[in-house]
N, C-alpha and C positions, 0 to 999 in steps of 0.2 A: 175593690174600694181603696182608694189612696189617701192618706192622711195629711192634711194642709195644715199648717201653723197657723194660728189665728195672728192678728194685728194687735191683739191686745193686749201684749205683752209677753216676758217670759216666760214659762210653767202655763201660759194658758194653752188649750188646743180644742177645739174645736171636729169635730166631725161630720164632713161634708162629702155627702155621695157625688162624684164625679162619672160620667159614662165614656169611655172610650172606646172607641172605636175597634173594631177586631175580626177578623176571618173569621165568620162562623164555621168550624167544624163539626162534619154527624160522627157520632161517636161508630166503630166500629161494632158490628156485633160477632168478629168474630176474634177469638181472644187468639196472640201467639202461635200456640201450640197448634191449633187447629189449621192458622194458616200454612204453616210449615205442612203437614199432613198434605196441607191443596196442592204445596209446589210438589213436592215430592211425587205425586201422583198424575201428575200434568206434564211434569219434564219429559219423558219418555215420548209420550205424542207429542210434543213441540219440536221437538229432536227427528224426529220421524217425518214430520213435512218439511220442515230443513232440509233434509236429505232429498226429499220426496222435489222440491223446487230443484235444487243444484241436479237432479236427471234429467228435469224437462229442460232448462230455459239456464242452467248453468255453464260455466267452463269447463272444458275437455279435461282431462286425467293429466296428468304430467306425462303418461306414457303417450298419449296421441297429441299431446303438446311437441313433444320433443320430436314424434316423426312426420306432422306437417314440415317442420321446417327442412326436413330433408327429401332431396329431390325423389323422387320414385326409383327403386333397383331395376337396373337392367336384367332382365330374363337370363340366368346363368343357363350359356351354352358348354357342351362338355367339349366340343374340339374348337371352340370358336368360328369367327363367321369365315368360311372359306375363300370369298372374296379379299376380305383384308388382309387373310394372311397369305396371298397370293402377292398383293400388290406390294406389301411390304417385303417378301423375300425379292419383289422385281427391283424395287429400292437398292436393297443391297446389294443386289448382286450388280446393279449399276454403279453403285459406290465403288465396286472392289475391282471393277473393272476401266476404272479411271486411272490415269498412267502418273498417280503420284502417292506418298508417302503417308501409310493409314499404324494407328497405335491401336493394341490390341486386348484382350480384357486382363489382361498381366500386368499392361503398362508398359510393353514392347515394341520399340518406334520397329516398324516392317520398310524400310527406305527403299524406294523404287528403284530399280538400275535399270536402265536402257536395253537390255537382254531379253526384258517382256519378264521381271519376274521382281519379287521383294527381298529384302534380305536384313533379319535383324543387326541394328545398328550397333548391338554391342555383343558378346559373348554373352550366351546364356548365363544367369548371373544365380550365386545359392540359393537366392532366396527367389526367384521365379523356378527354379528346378523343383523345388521341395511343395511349391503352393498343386504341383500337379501329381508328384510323385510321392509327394509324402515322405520322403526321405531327402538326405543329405549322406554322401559317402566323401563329401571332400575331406581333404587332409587341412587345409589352411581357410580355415573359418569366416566366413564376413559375407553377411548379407548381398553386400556390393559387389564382392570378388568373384570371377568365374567360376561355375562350378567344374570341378575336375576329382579325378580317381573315381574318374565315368567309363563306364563300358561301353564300348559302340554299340549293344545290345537297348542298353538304359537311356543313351542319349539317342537312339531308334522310335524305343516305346515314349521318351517323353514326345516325339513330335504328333506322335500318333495318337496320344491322351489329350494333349492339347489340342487338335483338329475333331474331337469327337469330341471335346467340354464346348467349344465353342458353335458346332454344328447345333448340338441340343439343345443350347441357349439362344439359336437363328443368331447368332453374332457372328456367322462364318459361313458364306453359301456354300450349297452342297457341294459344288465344284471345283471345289478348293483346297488347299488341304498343305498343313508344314511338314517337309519334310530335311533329310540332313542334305547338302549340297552336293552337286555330284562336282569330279575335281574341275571339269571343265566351269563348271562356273564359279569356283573357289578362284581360278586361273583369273576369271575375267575381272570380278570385282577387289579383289587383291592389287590390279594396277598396279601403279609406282608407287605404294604403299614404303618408305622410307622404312630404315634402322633409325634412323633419327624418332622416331615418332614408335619406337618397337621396346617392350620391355624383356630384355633378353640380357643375358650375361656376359655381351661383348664387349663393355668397356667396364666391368667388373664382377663378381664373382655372386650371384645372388643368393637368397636363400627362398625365398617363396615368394607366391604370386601378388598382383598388386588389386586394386580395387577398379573396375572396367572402368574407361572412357579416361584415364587420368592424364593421355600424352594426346596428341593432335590426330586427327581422321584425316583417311586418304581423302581424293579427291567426289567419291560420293557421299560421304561425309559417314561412313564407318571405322568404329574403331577399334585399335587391338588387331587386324587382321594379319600380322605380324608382329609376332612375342605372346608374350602374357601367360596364355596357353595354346599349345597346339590344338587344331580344330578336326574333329572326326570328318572325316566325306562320306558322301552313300556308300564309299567302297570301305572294308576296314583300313584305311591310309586315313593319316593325319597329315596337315599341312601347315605350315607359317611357323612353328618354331613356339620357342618358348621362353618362361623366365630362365632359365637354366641351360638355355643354347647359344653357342658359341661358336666360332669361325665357318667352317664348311656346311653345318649346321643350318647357317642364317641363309642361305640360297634360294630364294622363290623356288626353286624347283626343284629341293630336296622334297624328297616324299617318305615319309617314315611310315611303315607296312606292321601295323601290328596284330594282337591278336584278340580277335573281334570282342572272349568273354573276358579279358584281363583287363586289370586297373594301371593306369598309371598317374602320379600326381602331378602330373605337368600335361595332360591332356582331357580338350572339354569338347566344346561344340559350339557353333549358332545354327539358326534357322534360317531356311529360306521358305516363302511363302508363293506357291503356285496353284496354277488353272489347271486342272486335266487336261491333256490335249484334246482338241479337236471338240472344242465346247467354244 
């Protein structure tokens, strides 16, 4: 009921039933506390067809969400498929039998010579000695610098670890294989190999060796192959001279004859890279 002011003045008032309008509500009958009781006893089964829809007619798991989207696994074979790796060593072995200049998993340019064989471009260098041998025995330190106060023994087994790291890896067909140079072909790729282009102690008095490739390459485009360090051959002689050699010394055709388990600090090595015969 709302209270109007009469028209008849101040302090008059009058009481007049008015009806307005209003959403009839049914009263509940069930109080509070009881309804709390209904959820609590309904949650459980509500919660259960919930679950009960998302098995039939919902979205997959996160786990088989995640392995649609990848392609299906290839069937693990234990030797691989025999064809492929057929064709692939035929690959290589056509690679390596192309007449030009291949690098190798060290980082070692192998430069083709005209002889039918390869020959690394620079002296075996510390830090490619030691990735195979696990050791360093040089006296004059540097990554870059040849390694030397090697054994003809040790620069042997390194060619020989390196052609069986790379064989096992198929980065090297089977018929192939580094070994130290014999002198005949030290002869050949040495060429006109200049003193100009030689680090040796003929126009002054050195003390140790220098970091590879730092003066000019002969004309196959190798360098160092005179001075720096003298280089082991397949026979125990060493060839080209070194930092520390001087007048008669510097001769292409000096051959210094050493002894096969001894060190010395002005003597290392390179590689050459060859075919078996008759393959």
């Amino acid at each position: 009921m709302l209270i109007l002011e009469s028209k008849n003045g101040p302090g008059a008032s009058c009481h007049f039933p008015v009806k307005i309008a209003a959403v009839k509500r049914t009263p509940s009958s069930l109080n509070p506390l009881t309804l709390l009781i209904v959820s609590l006893v309904t949650l459980p089964a509500l919660t259960a067809l919930a679950d009960d829809a998302k098995k039939v007619g919902g979205s997959p798991t996160p786990e088989n969400k995640s392995a649609t989207n990848k392609p299906p696994a290839e069937p693990k074979q234990e030797s691989g498929d025999p064809s492929a790796k057929e064709e692939a060593a035929a690959k290589l072995l056509a690679l390596f039998k192309e007449e030009k200049s291949i690098t190798n998993t060290l980082g070692m340019v192998m430069v083709w010579v005209p002889n039918g064989y390869r020959v690394s471009r620079y002296e075996v260098t510390q830090r490619e000695f030691e990735q195979i041998l696990k050791t360093n025995p040089s006296k004059f330190k540097g990554d870059s610098r040849p390694v030397e106060n090697v054994t003809w023994e040790e620069a042997g087994e390194f060619c020989k670890r390196l052609t069986e790291t790379e064989q096992a890896a198929d980065q090297l067909p089977k018929t192939f294989y580094y070994s130290l140079p014999t002198e005949a072909q030290w002869e050949f790729y040495v060429d006109e190999a200049t003193l100009q282009d030689a680090i040796t102690s003929y126009l002054g008095d050195r003390k140790q060796t220098e970091n590879v490739g730092g003066l000019g390459p002969n004309k196959y485009g190798l360098y160092d192959v005179r001075g720096n360090v003298w280089e082991w051959c397949s026979s125990p002689v060493a060839r080209g001279g070194s930092w520390r050699t001087f007048e008669d010394w510097l001769a292409i055709s000096f051959r210094f004859v050493g002894t096969p388990g001894a060190r010395y600090e002005d003597i290392g090595f390179r590689c050459v890279l060859m075919e078996q015969s008759g393959r």
